[in-house]
DOGU-382656 format. One record per residue (C-alpha): x, y, z; residue in three letters. Coordinates in steps of 0.2 Angstrom, whole numbers, padded with zeros to 4 digits. Layout:
N
R    c1    c2    c3  aa
R     X     Y     Z ala
...
//
This chain:
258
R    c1    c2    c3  aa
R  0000  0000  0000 unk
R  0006  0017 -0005 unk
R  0002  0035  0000 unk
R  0008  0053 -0003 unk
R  0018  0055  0010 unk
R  0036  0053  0014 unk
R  0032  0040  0029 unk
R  0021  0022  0027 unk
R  0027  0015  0011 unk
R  0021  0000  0018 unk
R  0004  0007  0026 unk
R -0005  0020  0036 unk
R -0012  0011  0052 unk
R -0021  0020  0067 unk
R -0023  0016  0086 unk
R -0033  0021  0100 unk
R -0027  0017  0118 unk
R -0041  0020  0132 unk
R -0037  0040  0136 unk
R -0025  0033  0152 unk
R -0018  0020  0142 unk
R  0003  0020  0144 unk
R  0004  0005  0136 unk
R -0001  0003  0118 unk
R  0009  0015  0107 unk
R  0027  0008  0116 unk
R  0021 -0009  0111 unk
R  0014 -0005  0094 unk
R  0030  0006  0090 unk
R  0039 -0011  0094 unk
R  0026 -0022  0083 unk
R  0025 -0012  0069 unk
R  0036 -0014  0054 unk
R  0049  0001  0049 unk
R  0038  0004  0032 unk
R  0021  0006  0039 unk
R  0017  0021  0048 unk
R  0008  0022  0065 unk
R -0003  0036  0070 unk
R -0014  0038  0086 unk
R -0028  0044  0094 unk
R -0037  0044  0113 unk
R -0054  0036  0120 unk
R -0064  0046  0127 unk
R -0074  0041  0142 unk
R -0082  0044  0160 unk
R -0065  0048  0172 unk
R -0074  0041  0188 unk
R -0087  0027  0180 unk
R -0076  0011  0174 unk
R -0093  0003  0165 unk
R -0096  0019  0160 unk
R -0080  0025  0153 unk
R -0078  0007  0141 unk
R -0095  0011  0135 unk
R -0090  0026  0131 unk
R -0075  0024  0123 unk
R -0087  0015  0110 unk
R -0100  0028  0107 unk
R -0088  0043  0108 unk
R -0078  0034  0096 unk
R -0083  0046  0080 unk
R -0075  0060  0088 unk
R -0058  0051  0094 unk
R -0057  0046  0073 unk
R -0059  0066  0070 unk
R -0042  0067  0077 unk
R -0033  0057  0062 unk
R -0042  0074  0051 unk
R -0040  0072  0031 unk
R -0028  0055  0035 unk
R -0034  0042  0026 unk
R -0029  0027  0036 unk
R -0027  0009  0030 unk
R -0033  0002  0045 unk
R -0040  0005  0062 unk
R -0038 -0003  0079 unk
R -0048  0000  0094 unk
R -0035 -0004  0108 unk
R -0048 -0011  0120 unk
R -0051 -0027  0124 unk
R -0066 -0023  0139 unk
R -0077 -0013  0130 unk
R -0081 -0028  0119 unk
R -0081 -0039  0137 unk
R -0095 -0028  0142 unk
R -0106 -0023  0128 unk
R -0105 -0037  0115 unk
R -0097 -0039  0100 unk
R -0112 -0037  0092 unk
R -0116 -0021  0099 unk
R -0096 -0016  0096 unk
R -0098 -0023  0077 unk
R -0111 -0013  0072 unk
R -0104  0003  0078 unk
R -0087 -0001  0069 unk
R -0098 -0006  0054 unk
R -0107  0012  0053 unk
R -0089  0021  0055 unk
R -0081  0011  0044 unk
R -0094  0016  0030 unk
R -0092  0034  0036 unk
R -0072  0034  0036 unk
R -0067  0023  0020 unk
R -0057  0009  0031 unk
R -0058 -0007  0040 unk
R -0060 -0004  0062 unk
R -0055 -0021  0073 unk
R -0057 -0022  0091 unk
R -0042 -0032  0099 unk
R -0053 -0045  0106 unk
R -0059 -0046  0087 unk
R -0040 -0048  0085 unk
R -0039 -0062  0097 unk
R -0053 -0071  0091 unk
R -0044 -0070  0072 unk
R -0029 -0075  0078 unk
R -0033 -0090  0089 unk
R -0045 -0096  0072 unk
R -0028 -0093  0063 unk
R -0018 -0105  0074 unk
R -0034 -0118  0077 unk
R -0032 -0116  0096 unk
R -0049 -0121  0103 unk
R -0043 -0124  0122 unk
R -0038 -0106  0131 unk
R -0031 -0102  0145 unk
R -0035 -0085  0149 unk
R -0025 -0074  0160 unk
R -0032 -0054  0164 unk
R -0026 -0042  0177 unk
R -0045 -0037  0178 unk
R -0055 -0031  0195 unk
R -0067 -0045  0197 unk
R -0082 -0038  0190 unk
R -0074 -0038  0172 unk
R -0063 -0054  0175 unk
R -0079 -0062  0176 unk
R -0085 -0052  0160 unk
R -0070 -0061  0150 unk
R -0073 -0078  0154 unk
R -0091 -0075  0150 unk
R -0085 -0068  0134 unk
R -0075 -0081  0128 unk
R -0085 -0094  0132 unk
R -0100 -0090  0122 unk
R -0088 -0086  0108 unk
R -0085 -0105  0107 unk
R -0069 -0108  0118 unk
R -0066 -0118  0131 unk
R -0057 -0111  0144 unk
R -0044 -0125  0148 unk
R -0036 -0113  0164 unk
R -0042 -0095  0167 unk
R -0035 -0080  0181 unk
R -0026 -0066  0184 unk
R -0021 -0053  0195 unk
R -0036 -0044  0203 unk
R -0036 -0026  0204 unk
R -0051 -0024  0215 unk
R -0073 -0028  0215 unk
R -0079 -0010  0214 unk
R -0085 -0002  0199 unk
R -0075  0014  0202 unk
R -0058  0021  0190 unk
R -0044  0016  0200 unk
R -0047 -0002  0202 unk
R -0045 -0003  0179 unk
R -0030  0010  0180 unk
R -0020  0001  0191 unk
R -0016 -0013  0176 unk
R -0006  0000  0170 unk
R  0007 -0001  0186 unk
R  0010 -0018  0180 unk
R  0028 -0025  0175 unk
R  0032 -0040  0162 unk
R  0040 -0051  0176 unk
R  0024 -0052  0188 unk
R  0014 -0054  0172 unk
R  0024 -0070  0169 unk
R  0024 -0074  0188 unk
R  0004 -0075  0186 unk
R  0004 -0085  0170 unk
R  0014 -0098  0176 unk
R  0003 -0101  0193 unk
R -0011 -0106  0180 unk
R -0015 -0124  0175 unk
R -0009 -0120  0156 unk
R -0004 -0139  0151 unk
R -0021 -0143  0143 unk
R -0023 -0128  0131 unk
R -0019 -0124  0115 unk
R -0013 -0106  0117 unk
R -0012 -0093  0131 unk
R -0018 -0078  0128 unk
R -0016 -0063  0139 unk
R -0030 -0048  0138 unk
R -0032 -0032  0142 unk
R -0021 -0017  0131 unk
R -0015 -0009  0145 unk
R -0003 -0024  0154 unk
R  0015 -0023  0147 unk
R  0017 -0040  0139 unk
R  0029 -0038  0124 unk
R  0043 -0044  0137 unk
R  0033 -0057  0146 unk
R  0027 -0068  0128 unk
R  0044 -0076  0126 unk
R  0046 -0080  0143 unk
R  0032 -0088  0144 unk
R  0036 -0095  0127 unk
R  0050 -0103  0132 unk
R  0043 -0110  0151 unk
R  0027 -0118  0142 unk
R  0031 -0124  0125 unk
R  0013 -0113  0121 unk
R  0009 -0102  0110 unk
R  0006 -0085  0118 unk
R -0004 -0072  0109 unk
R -0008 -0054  0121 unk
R -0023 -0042  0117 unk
R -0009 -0028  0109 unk
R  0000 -0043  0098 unk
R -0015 -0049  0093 unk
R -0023 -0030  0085 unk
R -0005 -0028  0079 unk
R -0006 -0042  0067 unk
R -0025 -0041  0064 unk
R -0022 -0021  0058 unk
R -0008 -0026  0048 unk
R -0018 -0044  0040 unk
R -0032 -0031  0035 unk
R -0018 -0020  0023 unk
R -0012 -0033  0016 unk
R  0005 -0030  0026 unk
R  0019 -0045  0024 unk
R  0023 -0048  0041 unk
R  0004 -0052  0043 unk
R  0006 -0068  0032 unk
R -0002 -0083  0038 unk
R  0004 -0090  0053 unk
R  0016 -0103  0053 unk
R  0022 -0096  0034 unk
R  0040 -0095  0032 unk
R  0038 -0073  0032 unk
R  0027 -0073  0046 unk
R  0033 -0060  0059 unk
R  0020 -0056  0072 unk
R  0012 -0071  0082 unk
R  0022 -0084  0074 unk
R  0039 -0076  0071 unk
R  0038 -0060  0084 unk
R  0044 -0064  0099 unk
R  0065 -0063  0095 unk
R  0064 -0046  0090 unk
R  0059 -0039  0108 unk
R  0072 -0029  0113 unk
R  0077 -0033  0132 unk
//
């Protein structure tokens, strides 16, 4: 894909982190190929309302896309995984559907990513890690049960039961280490892949040691939109996985820099 400008001979791609979100444009700027250039906005939502503020981040979404202006992006990914938790994919496709009509390019959520990319590897048995308070931990497994996996192990790190800001912000105080620590404490043998949710935990660093302590394939929620974005431009390093150019998912992992 080519544009006019001197940057993204490869691409144009955009991302919106959650408006508190420290997280996805450092692990973006590491996922994203050299040629393809990476551009960001902010969700908006409630401050003090957690259930609030990830369903606005949905509906308010129109007016983060206004940030890009007269950019004409290749792609767009929505860089959070609980607004589709709480709301529905459903709900969340339909929205996408009507901006996408509105703005001329494909919108995909990072549990849309997940889903893509655990149908591209043919893992049917989960185990699902989230550093979610409870109200939303139990959102996730709901989630992805009814989307037809089984979760062969499922936890996480619980940040709290209230509905209120700080017990969702505190995933962003999270380091890779005690993200492997928590991982490893779950009963991973029996699943196909682990996968680890929620945009705002740092795992970049933790996939390959986790890689390397299970034998498991490890997709994250940040991972997972990375690759979906660059699939839907037609971008190499999206080619399927297990192909002998893959890059993300199946060839990623040893180009983290430590």
């Amino acid at each position: 894909m080519s544009n006019d400008f001197e940057y993204g001979s490869g691409g144009i791609v955009g991302f919106a982190p959650p408006q508190s979100n420290p997280t996805v444009e450092p692990e973006m700027a590491t996922l994203m190929p050299s040629d393809v250039l990476t551009l960001t906005t902010r969700l908006r939502g409630d401050p003090n309302d957690a259930r609030k503020r990830f369903g606005d981040y949905l509906f308010n979404l129109g007016e983060s896309l206004e940030g890009f202006g007269a950019i004409r992006l290749g792609a767009f990914g929505f860089a959070c995984t609980a607004t589709t938790y709480l709301l529905g994919q459903d709900k969340v496709r339909r929205k996408f559907e009507q901006l996408s009509r509105l703005y001329g390019y494909p919108i995909l959520s990072s549990a849309e990513a997940i889903e893509l990319a655990l149908t591209e590897l043919g893992a049917q048995r989960i185990a699902l890690f989230g550093p979610y308070p409870a109200w939303l931990q139990a959102a996730s497994f709901a989630y992805w049960s009814q989307a037809g996996f089984e979760l062969a192990a499922k936890g996480g790190i619980n940040l709290g039961s209230g509905s209120g800001s700080s017990n969702t912000l505190d995933i962003y105080k999270l380091r890779a280490s005690r993200v492997v620590e928590a991982v490893l404490r779950l009963d991973w043998q029996s699943a196909d892949a682990i996968v680890l949710t929620g945009t705002g935990a740092p795992t970049l660093r933790a996939i390959p040691d986790i890689m390397c302590a299970t034998g498991k394939p490890v997709l994250s929620s940040n991972l997972c939109l990375g690759w979906a974005v660059l699939r839907a431009i037609g971008h190499r390093a999206a080619l399927p996985v297990g192909g002998d150019q893959s890059v993300l998912i199946d060839g990623w992992p040893a180009r983290v820099a430590r």
